[in-house]
LUMLOLO-229506 format. One line per field, with one value per atom (N, C-alpha, C, O): x, y, z; atom name. Coordinates in steps of 0.1 Angstrom, whole numbers, plus 5000, padded with zeros to 4 digits. Layout:
LUMLOLO-229506
x = (X:...)
y = (Y:...)
z = (Z:...)
site = (CA:...)
end
This chain:
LUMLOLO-229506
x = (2999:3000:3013:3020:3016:3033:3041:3052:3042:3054:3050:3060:3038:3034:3040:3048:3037:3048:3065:3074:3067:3080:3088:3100:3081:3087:3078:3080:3071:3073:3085:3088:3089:3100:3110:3114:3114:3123:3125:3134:3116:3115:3119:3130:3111:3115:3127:3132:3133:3153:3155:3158:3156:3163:3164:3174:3154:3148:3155:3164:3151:3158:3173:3178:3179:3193:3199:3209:3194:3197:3195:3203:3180:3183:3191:3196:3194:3209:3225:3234:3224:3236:3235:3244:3219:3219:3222:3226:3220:3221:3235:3242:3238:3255:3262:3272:3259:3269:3261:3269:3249:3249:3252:3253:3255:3268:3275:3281:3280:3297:3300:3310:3284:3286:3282:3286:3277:3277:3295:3302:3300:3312:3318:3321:3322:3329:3322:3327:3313:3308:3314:3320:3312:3318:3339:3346:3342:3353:3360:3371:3350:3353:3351:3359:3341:3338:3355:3363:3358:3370:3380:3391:3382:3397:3395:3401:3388:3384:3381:3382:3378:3380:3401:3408:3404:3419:3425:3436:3421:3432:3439:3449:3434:3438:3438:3432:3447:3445:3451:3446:3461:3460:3448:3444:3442:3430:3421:3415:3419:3408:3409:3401:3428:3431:3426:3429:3420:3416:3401:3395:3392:3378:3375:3367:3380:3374:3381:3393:3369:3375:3378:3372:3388:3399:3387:3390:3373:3371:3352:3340:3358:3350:3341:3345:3329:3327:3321:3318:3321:3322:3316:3320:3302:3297:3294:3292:3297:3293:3282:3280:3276:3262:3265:3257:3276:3275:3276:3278:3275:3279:3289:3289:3300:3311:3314:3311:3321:3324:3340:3347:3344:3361:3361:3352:3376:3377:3385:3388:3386:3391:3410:3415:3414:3424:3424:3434:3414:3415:3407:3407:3398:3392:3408:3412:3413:3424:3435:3441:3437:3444:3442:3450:3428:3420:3425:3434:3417:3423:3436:3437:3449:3459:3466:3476:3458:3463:3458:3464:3450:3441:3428:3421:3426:3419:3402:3392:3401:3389:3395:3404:3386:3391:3374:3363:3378:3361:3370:3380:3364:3369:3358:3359:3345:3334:3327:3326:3323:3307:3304:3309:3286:3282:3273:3271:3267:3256:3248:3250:3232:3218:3210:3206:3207:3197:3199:3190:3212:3218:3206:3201:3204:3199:3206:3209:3207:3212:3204:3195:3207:3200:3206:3211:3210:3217:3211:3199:3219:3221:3231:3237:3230:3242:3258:3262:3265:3271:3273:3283:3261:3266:3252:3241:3259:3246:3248:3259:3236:3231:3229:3221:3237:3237:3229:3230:3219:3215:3208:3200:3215:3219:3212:3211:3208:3214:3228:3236:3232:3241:3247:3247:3252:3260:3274:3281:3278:3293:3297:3291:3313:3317:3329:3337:3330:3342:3348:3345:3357:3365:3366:3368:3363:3367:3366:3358:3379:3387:3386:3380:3391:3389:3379:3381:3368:3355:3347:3341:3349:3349:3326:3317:3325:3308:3302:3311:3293:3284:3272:3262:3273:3255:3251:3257:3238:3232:3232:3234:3230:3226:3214:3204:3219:3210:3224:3231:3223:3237:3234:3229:3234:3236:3249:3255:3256:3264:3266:3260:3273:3271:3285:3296:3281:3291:3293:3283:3308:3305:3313:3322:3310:3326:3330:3325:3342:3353:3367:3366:3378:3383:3385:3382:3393:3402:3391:3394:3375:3367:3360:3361:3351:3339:3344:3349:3341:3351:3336:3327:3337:3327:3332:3343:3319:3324:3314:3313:3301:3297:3293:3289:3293:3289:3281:3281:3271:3262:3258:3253:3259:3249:3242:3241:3231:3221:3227:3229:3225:3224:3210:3203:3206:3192:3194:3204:3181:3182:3182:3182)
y = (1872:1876:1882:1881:1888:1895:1885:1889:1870:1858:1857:1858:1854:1851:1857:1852:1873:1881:1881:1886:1878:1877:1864:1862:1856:1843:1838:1828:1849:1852:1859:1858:1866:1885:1872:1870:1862:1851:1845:1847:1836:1830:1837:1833:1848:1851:1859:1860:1866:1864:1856:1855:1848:1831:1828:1825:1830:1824:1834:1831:1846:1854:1851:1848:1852:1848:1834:1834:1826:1816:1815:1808:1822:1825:1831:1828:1846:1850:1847:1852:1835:1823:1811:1805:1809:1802:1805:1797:1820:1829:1834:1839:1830:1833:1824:1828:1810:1794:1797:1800:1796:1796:1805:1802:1819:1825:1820:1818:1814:1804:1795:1793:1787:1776:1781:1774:1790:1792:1797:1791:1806:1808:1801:1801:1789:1775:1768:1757:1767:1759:1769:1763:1783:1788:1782:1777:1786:1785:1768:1766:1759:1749:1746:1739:1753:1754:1759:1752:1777:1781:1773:1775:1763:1755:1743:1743:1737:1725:1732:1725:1748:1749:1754:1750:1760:1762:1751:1754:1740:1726:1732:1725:1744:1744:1734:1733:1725:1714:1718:1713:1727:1730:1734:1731:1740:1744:1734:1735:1726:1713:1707:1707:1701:1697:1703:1696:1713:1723:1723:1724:1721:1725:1709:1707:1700:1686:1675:1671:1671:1665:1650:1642:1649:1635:1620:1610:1623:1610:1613:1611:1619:1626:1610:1600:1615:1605:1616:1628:1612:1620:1611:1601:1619:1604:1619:1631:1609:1617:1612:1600:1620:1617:1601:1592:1602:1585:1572:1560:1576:1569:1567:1564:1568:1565:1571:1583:1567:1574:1574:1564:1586:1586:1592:1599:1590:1592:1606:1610:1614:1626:1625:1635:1614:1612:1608:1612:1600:1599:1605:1602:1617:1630:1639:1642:1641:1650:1645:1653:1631:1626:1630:1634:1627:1624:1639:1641:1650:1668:1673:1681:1665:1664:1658:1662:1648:1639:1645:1643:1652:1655:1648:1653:1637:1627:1633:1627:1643:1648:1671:1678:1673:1684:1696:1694:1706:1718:1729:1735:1731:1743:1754:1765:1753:1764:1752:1740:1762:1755:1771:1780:1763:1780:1775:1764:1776:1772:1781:1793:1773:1785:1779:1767:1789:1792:1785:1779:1784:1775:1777:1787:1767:1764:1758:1746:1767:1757:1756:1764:1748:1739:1737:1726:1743:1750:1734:1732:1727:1718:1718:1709:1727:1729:1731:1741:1717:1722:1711:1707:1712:1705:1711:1713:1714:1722:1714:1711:1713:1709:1723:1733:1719:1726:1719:1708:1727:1723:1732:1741:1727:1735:1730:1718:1743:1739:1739:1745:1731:1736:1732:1721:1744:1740:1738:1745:1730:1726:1720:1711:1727:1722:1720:1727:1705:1696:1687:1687:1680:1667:1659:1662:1645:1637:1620:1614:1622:1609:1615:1608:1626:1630:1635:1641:1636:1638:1652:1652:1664:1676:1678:1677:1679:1680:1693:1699:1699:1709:1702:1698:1701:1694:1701:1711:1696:1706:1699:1687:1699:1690:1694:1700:1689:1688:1682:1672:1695:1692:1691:1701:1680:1684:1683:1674:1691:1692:1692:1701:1683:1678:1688:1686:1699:1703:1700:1697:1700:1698:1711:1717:1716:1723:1715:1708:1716:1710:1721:1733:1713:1725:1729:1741:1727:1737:1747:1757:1745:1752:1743:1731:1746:1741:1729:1732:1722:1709:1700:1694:1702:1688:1673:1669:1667:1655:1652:1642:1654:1643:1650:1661:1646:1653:1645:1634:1647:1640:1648:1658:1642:1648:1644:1634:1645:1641:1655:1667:1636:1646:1655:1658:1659:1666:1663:1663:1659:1659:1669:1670)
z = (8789:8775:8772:8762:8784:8781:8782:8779:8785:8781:8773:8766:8763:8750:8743:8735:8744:8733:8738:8731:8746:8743:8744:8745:8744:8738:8720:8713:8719:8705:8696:8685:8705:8702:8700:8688:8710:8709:8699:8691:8697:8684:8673:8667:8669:8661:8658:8647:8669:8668:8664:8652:8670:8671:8656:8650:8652:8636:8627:8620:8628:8622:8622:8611:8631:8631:8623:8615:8627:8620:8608:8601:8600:8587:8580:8569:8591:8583:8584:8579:8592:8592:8582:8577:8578:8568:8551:8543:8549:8537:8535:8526:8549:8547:8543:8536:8546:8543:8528:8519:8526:8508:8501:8489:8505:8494:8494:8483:8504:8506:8499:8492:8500:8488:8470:8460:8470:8452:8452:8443:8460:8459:8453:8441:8464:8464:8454:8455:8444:8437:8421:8411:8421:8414:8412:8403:8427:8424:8419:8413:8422:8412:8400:8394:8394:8378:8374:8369:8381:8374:8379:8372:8390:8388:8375:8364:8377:8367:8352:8342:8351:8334:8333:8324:8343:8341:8348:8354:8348:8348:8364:8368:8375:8388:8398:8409:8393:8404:8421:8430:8423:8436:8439:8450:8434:8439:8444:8455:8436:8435:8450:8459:8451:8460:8475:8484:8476:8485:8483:8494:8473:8473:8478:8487:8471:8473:8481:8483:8485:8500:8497:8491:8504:8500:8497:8490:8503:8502:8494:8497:8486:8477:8466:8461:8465:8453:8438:8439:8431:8417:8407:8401:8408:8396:8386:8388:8375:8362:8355:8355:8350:8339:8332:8331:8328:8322:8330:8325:8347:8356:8363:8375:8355:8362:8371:8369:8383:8394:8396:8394:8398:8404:8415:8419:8424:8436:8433:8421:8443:8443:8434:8428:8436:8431:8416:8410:8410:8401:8390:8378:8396:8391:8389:8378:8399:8395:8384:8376:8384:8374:8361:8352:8361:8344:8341:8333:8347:8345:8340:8330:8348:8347:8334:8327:8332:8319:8308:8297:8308:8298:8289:8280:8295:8296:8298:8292:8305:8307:8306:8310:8300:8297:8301:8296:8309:8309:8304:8309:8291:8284:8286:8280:8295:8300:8310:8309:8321:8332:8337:8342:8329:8336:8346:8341:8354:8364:8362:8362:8358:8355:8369:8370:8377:8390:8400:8405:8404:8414:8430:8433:8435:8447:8462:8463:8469:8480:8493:8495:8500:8515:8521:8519:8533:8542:8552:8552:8557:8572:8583:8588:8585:8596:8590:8585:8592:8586:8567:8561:8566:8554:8545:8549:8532:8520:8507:8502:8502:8487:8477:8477:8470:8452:8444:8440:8441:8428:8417:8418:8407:8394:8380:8377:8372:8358:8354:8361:8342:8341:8327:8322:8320:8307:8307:8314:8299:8297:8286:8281:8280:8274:8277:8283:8269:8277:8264:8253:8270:8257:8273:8285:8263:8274:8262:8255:8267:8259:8239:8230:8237:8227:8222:8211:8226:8221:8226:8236:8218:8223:8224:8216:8237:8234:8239:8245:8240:8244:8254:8249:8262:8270:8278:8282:8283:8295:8307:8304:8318:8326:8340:8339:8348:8362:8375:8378:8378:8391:8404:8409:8410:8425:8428:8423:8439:8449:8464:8470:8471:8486:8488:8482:8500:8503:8519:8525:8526:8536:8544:8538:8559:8562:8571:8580:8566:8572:8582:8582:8590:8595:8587:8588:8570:8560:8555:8549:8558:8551:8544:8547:8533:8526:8513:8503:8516:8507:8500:8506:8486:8480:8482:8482:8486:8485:8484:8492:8476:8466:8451:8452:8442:8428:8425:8431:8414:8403:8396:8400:8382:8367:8366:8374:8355:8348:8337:8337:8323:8316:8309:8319:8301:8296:8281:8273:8280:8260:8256:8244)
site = (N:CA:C:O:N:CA:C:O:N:CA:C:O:N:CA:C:O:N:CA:C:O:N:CA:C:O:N:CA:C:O:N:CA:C:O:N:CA:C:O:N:CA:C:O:N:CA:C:O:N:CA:C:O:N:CA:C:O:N:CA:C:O:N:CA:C:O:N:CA:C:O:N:CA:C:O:N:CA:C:O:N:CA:C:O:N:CA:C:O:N:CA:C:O:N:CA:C:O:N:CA:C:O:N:CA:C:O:N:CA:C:O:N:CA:C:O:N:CA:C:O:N:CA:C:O:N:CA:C:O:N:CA:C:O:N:CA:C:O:N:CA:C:O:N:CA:C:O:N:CA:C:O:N:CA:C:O:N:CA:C:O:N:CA:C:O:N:CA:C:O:N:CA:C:O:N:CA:C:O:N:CA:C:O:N:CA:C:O:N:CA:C:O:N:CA:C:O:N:CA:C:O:N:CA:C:O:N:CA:C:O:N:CA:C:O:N:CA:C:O:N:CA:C:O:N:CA:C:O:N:CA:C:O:N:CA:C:O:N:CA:C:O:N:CA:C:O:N:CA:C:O:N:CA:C:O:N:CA:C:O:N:CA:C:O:N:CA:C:O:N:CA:C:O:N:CA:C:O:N:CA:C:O:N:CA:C:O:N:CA:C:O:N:CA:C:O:N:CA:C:O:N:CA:C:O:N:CA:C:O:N:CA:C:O:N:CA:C:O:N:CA:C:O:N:CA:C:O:N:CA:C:O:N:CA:C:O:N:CA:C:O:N:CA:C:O:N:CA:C:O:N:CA:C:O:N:CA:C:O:N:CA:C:O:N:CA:C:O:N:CA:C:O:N:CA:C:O:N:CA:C:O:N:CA:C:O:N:CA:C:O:N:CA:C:O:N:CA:C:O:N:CA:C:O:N:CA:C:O:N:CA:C:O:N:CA:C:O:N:CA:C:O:N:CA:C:O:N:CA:C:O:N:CA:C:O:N:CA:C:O:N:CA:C:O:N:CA:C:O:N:CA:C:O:N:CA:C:O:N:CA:C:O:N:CA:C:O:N:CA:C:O:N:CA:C:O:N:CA:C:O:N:CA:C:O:N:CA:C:O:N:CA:C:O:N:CA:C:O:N:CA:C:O:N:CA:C:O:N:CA:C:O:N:CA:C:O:N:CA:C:O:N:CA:C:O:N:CA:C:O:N:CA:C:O:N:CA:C:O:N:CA:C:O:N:CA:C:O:N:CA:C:O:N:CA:C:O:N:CA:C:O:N:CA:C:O:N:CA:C:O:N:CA:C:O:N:CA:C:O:N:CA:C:O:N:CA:C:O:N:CA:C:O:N:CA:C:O:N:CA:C:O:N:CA:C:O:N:CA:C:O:N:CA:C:O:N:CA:C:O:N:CA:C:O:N:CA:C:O:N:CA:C:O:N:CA:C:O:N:CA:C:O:N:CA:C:O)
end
């Protein structure tokens, strides 16, 4: 009975611990998920260059997908513009070392001229890497 309880006492360290390594990478990631809303509303592309990872895919609610390079372009050109992103009840899912975002989320933006307000449905694929916690995959939905 006394290995029972303490390869119970075990377990549940173990578990314990790992939960509070898991609650630690997901403040990491709302961090890093925050700190991308504010590079992408202040046009921070060094920043970007740092949150998102070179072989990034980026699909947007209307489908189209850009590569990390030509996400940063469009920003740069002005071509796509986040003048606000607020995230409502973000969720993350802690896998070692890779976590899912998922969000409400409002924004307003211009893109190709056209200034809009929408809501959506975000997921985010984060991974770590050595520089640290880098997105490399995005997707919207938008919401009626």
């Amino acid at each position: 009975m006394k290995t029972l309880a303490k390869t119970a006492a075990v377990v549940f360290l173990a578990t314990s611990a790992l939960s509070a390594q898991d609650d630690k990478k997901a403040a990491a990631i709302v961090a890093a998920d925050k700190a991308w809303a504010d590079a992408v509303t202040k046009t921070d592309t060094a920043a970007l260059e740092k949150l998102l990872a070179d072989d990034l895919v980026y699909t947007h609610s209307t489908g189209v997908v850009d590569t990390k390079r030509v996400y940063i372009d469009n920003l740069k050109s002005g071509a796509q513009q986040y003048h606000s992103v607020t995230h409502l009840d973000p969720k993350v899912q802690v896998y070692g070392d890779t976590a899912v975002l998922t969000s409400g989320l409002k924004m307003d933006t211009t893109s190709k001229g056209a200034r809009q307000q929408s809501s959506f449905r975000l997921i985010h694929v984060w991974v770590k890497k050595p520089v640290g916690w880098q997105l490399i995959a995005h997707q919207t939905t938008r919401l009626p």
